[in-house]
PDB file of the backbone (N, CA, C, O) and the ligand in Angstrom, with CONECT records:
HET     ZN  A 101       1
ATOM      1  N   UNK A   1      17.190  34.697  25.551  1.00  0.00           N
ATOM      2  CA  UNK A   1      16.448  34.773  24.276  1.00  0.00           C
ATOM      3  C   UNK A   1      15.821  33.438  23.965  1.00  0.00           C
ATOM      4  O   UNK A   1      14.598  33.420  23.829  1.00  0.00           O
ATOM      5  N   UNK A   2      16.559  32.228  23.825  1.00  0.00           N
ATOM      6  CA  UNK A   2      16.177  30.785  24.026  1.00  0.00           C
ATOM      7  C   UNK A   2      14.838  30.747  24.734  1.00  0.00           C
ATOM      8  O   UNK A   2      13.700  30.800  24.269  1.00  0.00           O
ATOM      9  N   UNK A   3      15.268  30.643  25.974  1.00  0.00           N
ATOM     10  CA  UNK A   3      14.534  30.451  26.994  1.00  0.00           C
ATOM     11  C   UNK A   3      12.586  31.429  26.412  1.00  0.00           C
ATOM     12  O   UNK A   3      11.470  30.911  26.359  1.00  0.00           O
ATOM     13  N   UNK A   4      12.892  32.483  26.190  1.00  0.00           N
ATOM     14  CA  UNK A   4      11.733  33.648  26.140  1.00  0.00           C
ATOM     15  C   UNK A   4      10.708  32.429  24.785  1.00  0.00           C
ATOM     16  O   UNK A   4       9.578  31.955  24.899  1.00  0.00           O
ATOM     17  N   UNK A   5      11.960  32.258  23.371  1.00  0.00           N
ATOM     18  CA  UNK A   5      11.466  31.122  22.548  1.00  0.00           C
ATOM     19  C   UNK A   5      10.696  30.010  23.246  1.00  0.00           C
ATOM     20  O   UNK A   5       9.582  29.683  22.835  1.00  0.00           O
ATOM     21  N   UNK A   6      11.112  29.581  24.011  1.00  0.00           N
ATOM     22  CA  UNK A   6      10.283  28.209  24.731  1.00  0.00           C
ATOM     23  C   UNK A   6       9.523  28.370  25.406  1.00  0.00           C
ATOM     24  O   UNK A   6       8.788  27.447  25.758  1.00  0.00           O
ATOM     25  N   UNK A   7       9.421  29.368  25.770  1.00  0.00           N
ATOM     26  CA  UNK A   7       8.122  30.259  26.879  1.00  0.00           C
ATOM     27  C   UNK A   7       6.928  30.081  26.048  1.00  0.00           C
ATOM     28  O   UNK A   7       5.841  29.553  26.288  1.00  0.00           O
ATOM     29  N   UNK A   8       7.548  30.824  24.710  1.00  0.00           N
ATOM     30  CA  UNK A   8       6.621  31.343  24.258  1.00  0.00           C
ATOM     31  C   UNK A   8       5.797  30.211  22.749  1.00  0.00           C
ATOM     32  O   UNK A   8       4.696  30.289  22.204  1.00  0.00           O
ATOM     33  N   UNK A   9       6.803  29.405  22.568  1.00  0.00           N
ATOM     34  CA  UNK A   9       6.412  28.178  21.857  1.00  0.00           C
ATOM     35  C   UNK A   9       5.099  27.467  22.601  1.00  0.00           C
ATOM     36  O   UNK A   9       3.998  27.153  22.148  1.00  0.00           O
ATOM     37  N   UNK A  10       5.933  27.293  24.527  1.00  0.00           N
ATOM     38  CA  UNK A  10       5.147  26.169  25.195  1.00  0.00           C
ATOM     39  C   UNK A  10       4.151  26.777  25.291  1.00  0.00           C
ATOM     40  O   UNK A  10       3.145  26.090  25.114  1.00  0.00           O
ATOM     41  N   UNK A  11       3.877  28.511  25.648  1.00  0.00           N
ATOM     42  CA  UNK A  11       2.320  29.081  25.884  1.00  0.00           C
ATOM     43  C   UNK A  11       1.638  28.769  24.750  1.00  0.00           C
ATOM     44  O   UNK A  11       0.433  28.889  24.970  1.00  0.00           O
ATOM     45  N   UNK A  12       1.871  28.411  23.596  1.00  0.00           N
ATOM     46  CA  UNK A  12       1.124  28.552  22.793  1.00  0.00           C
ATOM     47  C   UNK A  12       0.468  27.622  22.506  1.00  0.00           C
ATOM     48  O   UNK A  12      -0.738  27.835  22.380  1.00  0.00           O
ATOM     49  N   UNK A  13       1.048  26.044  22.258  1.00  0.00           N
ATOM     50  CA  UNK A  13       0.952  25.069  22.625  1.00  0.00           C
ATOM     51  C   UNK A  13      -0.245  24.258  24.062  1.00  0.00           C
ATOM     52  O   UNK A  13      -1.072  23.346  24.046  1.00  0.00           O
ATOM     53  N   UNK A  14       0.164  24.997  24.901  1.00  0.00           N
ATOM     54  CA  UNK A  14      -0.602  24.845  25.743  1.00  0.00           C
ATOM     55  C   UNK A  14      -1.998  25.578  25.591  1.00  0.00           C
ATOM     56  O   UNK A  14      -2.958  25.198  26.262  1.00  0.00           O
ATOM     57  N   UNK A  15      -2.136  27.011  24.382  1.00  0.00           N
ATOM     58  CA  UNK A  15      -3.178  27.484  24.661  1.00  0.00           C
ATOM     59  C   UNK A  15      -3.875  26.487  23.235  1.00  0.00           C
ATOM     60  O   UNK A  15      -5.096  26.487  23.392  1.00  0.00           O
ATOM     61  N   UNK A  16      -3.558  25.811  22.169  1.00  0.00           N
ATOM     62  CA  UNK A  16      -3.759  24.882  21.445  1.00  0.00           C
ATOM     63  C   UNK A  16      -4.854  23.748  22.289  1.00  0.00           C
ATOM     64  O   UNK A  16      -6.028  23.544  21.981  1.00  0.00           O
ATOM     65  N   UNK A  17      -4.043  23.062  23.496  1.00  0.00           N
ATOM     66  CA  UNK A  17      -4.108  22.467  24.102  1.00  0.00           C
ATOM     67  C   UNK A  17      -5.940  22.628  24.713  1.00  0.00           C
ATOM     68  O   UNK A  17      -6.971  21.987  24.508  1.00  0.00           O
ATOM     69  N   UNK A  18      -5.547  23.930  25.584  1.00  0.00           N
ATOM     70  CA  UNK A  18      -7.235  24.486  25.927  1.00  0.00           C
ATOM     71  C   UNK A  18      -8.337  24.338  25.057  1.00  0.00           C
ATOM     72  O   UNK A  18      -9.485  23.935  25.241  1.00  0.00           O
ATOM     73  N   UNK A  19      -7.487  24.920  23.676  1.00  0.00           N
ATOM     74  CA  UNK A  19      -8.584  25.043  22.788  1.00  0.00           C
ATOM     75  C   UNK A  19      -9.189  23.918  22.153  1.00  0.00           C
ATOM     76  O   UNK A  19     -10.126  24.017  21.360  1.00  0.00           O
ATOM     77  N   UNK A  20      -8.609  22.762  22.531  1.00  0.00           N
ATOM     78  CA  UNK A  20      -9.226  21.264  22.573  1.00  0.00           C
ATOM     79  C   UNK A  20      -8.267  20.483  20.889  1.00  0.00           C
ATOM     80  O   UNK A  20      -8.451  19.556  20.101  1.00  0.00           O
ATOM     81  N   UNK A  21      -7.456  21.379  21.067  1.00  0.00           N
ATOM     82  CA  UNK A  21      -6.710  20.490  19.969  1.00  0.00           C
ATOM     83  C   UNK A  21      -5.990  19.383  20.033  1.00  0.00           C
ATOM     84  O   UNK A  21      -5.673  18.613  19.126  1.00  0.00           O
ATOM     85  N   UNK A  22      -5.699  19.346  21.408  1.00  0.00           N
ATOM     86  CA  UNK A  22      -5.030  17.979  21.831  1.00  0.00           C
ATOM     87  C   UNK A  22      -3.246  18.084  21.293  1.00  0.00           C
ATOM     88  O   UNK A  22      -2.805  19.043  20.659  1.00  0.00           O
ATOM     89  N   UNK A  23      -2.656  17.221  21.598  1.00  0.00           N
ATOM     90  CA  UNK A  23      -1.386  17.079  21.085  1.00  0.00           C
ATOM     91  C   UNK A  23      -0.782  16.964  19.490  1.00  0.00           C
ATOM     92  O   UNK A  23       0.358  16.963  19.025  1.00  0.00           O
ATOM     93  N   UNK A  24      -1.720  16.897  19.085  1.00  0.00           N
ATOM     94  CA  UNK A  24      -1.840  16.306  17.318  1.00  0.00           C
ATOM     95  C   UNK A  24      -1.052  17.052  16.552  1.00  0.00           C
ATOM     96  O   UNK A  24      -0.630  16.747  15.436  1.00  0.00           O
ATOM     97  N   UNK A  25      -0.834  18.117  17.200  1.00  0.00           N
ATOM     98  CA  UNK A  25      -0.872  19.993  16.400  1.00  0.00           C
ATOM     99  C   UNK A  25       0.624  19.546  16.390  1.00  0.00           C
ATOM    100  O   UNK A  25       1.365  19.248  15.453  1.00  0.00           O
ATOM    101  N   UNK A  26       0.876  19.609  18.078  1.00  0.00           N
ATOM    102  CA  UNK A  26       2.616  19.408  18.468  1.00  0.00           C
ATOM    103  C   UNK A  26       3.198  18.347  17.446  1.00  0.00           C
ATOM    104  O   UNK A  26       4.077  18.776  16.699  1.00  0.00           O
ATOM    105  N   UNK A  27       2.676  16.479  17.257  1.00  0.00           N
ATOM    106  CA  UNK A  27       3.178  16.056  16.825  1.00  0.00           C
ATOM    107  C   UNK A  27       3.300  16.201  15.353  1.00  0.00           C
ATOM    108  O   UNK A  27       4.417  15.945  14.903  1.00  0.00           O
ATOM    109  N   UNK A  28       2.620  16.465  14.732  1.00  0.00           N
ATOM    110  CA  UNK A  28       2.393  17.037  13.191  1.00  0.00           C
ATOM    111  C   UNK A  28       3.821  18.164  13.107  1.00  0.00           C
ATOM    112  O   UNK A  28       4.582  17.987  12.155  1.00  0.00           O
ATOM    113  N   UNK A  29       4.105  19.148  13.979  1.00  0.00           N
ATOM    114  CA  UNK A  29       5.224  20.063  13.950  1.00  0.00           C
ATOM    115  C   UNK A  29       6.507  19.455  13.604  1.00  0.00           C
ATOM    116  O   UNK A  29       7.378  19.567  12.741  1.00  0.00           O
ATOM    117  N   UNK A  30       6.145  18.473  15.090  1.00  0.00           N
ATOM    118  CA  UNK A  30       7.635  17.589  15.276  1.00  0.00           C
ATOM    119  C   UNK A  30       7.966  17.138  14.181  1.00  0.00           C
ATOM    120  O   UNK A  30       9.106  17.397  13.793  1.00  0.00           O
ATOM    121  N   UNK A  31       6.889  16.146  13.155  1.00  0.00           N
ATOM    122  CA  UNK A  31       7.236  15.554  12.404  1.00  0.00           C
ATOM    123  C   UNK A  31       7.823  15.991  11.130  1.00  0.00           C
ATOM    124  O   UNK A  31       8.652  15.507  10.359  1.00  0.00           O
ATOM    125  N   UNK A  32       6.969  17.293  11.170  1.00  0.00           N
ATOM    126  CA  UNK A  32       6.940  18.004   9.978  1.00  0.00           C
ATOM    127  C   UNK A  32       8.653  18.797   9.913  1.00  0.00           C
ATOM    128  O   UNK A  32       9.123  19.479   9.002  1.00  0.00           O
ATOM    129  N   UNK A  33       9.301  18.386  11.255  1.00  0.00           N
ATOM    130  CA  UNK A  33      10.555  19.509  11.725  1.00  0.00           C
ATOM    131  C   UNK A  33      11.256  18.239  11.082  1.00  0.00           C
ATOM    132  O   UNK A  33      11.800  18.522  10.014  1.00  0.00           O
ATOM    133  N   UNK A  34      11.378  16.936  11.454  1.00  0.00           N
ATOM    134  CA  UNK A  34      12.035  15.812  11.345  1.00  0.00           C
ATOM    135  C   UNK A  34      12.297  15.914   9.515  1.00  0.00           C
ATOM    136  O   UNK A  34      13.424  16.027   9.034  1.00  0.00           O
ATOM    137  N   UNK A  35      10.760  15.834   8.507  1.00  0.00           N
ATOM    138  CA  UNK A  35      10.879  15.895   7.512  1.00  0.00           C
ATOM    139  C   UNK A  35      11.779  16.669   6.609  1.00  0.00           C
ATOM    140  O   UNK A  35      12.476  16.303   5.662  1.00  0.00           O
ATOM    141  N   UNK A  36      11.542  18.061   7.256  1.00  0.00           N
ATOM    142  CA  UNK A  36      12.447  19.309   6.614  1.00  0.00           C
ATOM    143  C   UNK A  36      13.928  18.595   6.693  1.00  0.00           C
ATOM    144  O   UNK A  36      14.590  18.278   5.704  1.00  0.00           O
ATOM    145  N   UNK A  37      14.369  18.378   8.244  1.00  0.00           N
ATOM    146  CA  UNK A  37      15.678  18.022   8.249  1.00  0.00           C
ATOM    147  C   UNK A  37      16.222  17.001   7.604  1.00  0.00           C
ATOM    148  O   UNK A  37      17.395  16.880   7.252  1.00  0.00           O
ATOM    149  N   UNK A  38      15.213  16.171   7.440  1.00  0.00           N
ATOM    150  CA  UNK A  38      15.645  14.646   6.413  1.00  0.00           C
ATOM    151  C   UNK A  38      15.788  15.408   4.910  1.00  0.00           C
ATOM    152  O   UNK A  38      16.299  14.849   3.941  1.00  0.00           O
ATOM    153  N   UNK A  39      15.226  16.832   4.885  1.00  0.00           N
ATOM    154  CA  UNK A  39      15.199  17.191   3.448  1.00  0.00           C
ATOM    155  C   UNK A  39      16.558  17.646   3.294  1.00  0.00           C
ATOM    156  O   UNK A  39      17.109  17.368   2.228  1.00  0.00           O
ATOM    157  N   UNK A  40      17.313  18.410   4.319  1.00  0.00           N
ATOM    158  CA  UNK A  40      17.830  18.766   4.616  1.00  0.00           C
ATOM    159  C   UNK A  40      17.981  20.848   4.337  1.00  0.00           C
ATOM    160  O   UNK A  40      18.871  21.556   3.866  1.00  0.00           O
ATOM    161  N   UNK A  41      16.394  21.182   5.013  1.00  0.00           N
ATOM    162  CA  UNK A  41      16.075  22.265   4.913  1.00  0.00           C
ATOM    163  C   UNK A  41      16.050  22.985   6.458  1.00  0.00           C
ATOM    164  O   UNK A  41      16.387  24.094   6.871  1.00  0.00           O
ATOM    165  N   UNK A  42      15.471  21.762   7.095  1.00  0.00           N
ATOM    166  CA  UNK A  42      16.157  22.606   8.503  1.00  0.00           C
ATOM    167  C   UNK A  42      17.242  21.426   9.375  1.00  0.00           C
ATOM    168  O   UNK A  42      17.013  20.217   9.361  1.00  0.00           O
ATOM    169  N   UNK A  43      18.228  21.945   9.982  1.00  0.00           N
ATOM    170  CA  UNK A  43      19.442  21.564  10.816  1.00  0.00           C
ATOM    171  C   UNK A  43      18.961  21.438  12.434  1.00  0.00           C
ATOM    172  O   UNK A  43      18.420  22.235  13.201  1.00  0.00           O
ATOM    173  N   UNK A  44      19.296  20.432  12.533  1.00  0.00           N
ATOM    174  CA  UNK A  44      19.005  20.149  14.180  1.00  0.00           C
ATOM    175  C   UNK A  44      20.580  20.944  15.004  1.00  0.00           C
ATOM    176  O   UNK A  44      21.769  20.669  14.846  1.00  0.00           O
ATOM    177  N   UNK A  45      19.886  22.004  15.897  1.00  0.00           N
ATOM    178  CA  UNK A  45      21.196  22.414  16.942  1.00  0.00           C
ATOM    179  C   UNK A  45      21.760  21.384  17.435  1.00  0.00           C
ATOM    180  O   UNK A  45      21.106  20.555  18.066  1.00  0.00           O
ATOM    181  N   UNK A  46      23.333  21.241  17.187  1.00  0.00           N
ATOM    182  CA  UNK A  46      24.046  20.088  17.700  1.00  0.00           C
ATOM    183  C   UNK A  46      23.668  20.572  19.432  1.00  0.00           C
ATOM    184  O   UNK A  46      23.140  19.737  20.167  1.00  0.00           O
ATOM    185  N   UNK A  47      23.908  21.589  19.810  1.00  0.00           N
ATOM    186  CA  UNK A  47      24.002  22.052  21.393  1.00  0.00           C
ATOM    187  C   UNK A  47      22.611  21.640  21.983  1.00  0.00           C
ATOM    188  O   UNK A  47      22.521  20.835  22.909  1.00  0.00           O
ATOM    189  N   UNK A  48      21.362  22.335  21.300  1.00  0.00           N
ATOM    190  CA  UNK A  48      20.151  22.414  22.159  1.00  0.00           C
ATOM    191  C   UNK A  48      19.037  21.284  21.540  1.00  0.00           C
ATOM    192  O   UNK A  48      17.958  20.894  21.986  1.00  0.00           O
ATOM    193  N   UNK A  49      19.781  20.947  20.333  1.00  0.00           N
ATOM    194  CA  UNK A  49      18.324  19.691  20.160  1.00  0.00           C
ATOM    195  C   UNK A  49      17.411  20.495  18.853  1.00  0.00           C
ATOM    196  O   UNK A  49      16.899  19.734  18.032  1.00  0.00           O
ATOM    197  N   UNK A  50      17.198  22.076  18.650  1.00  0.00           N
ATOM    198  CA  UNK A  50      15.910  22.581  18.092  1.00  0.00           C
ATOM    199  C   UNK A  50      17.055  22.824  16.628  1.00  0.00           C
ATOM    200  O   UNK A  50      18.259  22.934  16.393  1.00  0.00           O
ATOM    201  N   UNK A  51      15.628  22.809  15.863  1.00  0.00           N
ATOM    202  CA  UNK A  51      15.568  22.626  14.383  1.00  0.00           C
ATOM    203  C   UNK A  51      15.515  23.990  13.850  1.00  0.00           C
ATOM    204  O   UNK A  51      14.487  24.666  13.798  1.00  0.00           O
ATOM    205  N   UNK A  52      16.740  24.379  13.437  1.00  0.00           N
ATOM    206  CA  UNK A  52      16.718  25.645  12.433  1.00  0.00           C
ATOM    207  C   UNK A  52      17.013  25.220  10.630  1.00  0.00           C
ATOM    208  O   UNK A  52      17.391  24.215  10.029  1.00  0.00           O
ATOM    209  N   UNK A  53      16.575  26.679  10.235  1.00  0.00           N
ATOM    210  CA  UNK A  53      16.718  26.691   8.645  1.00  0.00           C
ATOM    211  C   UNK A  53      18.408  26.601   8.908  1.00  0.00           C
ATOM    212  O   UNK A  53      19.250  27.049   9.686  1.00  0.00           O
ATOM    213  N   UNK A  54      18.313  25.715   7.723  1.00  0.00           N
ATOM    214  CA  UNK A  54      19.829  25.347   7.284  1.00  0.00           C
ATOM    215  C   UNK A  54      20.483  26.831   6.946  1.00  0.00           C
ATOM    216  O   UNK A  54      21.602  27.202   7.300  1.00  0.00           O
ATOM    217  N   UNK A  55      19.602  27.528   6.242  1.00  0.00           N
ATOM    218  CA  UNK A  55      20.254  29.479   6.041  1.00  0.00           C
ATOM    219  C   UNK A  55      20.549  30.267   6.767  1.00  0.00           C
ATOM    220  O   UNK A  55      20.736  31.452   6.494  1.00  0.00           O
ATOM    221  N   UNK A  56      20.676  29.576   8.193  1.00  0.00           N
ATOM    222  CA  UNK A  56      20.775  30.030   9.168  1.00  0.00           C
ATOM    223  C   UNK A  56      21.679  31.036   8.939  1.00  0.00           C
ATOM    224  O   UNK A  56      21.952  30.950   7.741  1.00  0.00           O
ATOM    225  N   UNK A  57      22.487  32.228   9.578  1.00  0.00           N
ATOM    226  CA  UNK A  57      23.580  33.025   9.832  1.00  0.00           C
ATOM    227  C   UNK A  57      24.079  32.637  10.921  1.00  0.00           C
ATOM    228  O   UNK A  57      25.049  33.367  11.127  1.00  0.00           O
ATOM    229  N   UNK A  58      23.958  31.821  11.829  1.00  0.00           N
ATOM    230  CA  UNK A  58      24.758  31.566  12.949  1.00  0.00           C
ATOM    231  C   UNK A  58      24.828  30.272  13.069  1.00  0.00           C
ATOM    232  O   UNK A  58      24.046  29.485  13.600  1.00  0.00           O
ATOM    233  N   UNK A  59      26.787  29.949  12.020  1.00  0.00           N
ATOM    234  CA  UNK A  59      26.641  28.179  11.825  1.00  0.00           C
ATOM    235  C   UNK A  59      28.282  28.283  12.060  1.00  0.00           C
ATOM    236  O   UNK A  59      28.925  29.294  12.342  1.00  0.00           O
ATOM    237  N   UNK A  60      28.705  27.092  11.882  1.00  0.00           N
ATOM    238  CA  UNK A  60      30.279  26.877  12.354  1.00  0.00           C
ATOM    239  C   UNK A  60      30.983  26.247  11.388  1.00  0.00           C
ATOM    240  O   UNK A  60      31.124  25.092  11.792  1.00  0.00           O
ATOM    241  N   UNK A  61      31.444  26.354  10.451  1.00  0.00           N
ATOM    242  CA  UNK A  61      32.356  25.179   9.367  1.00  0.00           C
ATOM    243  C   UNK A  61      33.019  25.024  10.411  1.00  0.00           C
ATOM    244  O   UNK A  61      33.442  25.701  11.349  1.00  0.00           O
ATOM    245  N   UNK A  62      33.026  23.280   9.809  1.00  0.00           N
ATOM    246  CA  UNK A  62      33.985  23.018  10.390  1.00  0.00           C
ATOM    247  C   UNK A  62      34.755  21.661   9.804  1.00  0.00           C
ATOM    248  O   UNK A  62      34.435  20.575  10.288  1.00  0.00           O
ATOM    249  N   UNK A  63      35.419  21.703   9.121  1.00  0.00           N
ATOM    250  CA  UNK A  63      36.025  20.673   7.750  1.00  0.00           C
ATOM    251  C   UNK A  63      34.652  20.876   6.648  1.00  0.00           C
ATOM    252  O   UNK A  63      34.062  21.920   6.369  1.00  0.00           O
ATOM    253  N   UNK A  64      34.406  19.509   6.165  1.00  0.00           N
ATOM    254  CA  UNK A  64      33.466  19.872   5.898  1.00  0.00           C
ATOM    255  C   UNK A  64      31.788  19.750   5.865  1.00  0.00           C
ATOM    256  O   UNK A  64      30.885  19.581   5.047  1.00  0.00           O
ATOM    257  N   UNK A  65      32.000  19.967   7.439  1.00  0.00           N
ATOM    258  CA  UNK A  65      30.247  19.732   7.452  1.00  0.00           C
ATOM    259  C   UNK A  65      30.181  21.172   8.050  1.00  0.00           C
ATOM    260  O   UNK A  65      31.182  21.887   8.079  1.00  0.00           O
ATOM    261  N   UNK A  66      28.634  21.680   8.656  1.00  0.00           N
ATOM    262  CA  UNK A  66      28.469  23.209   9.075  1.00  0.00           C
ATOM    263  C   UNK A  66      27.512  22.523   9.886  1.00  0.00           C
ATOM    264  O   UNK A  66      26.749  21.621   9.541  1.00  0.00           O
ATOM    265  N   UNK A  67      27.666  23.144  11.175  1.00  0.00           N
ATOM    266  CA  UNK A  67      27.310  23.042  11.691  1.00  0.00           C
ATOM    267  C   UNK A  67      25.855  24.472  12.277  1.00  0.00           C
ATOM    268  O   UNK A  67      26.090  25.639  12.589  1.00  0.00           O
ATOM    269  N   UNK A  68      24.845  23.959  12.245  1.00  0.00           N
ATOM    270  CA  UNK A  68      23.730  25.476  12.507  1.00  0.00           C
ATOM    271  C   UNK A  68      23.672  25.822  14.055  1.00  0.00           C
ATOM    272  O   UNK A  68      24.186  24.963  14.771  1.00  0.00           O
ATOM    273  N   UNK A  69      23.129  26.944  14.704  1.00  0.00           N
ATOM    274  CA  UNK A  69      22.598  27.266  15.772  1.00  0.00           C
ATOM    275  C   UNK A  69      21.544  28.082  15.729  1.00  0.00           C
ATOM    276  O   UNK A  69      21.415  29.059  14.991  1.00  0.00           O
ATOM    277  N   UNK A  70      20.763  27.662  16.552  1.00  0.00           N
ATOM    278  CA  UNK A  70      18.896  28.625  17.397  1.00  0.00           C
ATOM    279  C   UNK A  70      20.032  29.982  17.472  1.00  0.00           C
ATOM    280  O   UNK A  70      19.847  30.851  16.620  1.00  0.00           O
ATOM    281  N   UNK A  71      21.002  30.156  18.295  1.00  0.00           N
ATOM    282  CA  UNK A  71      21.544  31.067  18.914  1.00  0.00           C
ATOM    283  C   UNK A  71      22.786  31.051  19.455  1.00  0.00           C
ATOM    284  O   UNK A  71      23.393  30.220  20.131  1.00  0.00           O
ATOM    285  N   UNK A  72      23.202  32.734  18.792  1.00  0.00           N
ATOM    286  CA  UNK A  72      24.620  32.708  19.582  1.00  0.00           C
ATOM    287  C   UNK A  72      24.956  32.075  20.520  1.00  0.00           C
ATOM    288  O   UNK A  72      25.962  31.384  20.357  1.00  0.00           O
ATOM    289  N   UNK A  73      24.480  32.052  21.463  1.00  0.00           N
ATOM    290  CA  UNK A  73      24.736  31.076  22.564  1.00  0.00           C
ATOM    291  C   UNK A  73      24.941  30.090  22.472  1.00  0.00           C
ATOM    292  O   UNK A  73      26.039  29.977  23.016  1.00  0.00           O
ATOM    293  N   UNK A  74      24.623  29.084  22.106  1.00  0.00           N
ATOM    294  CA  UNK A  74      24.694  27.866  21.632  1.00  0.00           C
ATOM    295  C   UNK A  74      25.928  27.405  20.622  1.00  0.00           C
ATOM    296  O   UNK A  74      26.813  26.551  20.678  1.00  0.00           O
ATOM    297  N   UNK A  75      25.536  28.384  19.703  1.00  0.00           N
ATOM    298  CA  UNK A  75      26.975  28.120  18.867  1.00  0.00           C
ATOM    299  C   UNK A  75      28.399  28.275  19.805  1.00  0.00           C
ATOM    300  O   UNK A  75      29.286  27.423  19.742  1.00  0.00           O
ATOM    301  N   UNK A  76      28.502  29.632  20.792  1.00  0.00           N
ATOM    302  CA  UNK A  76      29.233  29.631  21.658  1.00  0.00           C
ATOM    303  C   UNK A  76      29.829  28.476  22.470  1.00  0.00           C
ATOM    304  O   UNK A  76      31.029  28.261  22.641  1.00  0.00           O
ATOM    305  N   UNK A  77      29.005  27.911  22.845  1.00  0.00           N
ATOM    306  CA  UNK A  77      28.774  26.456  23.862  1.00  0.00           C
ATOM    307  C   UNK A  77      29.475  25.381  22.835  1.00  0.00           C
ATOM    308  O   UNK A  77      30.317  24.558  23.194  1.00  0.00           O
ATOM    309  N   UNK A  78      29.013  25.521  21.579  1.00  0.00           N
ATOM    310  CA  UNK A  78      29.357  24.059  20.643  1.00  0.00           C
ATOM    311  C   UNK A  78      31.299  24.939  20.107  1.00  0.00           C
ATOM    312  O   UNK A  78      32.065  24.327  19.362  1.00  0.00           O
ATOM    313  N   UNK A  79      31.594  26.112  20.604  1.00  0.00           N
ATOM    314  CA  UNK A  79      32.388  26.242  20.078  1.00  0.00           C
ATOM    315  C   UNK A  79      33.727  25.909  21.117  1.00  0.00           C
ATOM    316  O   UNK A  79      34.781  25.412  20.721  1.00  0.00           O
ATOM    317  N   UNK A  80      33.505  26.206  22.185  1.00  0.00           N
ATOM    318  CA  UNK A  80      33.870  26.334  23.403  1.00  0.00           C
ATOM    319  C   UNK A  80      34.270  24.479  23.581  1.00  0.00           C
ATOM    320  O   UNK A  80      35.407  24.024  23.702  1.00  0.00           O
ATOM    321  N   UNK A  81      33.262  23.855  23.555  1.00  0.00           N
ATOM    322  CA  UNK A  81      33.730  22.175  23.507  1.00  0.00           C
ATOM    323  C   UNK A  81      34.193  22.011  22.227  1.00  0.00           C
ATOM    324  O   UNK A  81      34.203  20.791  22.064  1.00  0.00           O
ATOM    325  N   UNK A  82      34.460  22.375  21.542  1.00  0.00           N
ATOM    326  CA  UNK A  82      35.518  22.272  20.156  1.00  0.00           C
ATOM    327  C   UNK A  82      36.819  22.123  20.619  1.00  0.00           C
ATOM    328  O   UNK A  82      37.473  21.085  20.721  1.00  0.00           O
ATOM    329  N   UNK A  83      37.241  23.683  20.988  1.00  0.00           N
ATOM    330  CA  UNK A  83      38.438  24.252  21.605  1.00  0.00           C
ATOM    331  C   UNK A  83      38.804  23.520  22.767  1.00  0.00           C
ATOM    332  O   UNK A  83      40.024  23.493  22.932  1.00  0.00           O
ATOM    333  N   UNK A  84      38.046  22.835  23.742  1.00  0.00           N
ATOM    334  CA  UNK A  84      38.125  21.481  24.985  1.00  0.00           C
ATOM    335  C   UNK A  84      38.727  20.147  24.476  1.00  0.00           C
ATOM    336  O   UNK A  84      39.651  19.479  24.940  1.00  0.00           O
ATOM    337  N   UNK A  85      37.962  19.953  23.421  1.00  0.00           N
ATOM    338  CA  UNK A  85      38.387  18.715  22.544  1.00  0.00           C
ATOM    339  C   UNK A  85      39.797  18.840  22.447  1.00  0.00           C
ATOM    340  O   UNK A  85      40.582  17.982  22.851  1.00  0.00           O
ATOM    341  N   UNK A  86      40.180  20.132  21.799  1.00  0.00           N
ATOM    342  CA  UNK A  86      41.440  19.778  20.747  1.00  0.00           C
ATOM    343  C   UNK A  86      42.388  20.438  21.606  1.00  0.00           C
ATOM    344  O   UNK A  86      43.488  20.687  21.112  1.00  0.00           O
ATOM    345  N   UNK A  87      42.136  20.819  22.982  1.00  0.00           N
ATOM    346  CA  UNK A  87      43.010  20.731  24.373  1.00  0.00           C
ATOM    347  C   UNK A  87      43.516  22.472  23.526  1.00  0.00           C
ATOM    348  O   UNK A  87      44.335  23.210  24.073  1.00  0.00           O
TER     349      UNK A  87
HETATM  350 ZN    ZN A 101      20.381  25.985  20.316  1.00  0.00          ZN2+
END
């Protein structure tokens, strides 16, 4: 599912790209992803790096911070090295 997301982010991007927009588009996103999260409206995936809404439905308490995920998967992965950690 991830993966299909990045497919389909990068095609688009790239068709941006053709259309002579140059990179500007991408960095304006990035930044604009950075801003939200400094707002603290979207959550960077501890696992994969990408920026979800903090309203996410697929997050982890854990004391007390929460942790978000893109995807089950991921949360899986961040849950899985939890349970590694604490042996
Ligand atoms: Zn993720």
């Amino acid at each position: 599912m991830l993966k299909f997301v990045v497919i389909a982010i990068a095609g688009y991007f790239l068709f941006k790209l053709i259309m002579g927009d140059k990179r500007k588009k991408a960095e304006t996103i990035s930044q604009k992803n950075k801003d939200l999260a400094a707002e603290g409206i979207m959550i960077k995936d501890p696992v994969c790096g990408t920026f979800v809404p903090k309203d996410t439905d697929i997050r982890v308490k854990q004391g007390s911070d929460v942790h978000c995920f893109c995807s089950y998967e991921c949360r899986d992965t961040y849950v899985k090295q939890l349970e590694e950690k604490q042996g």
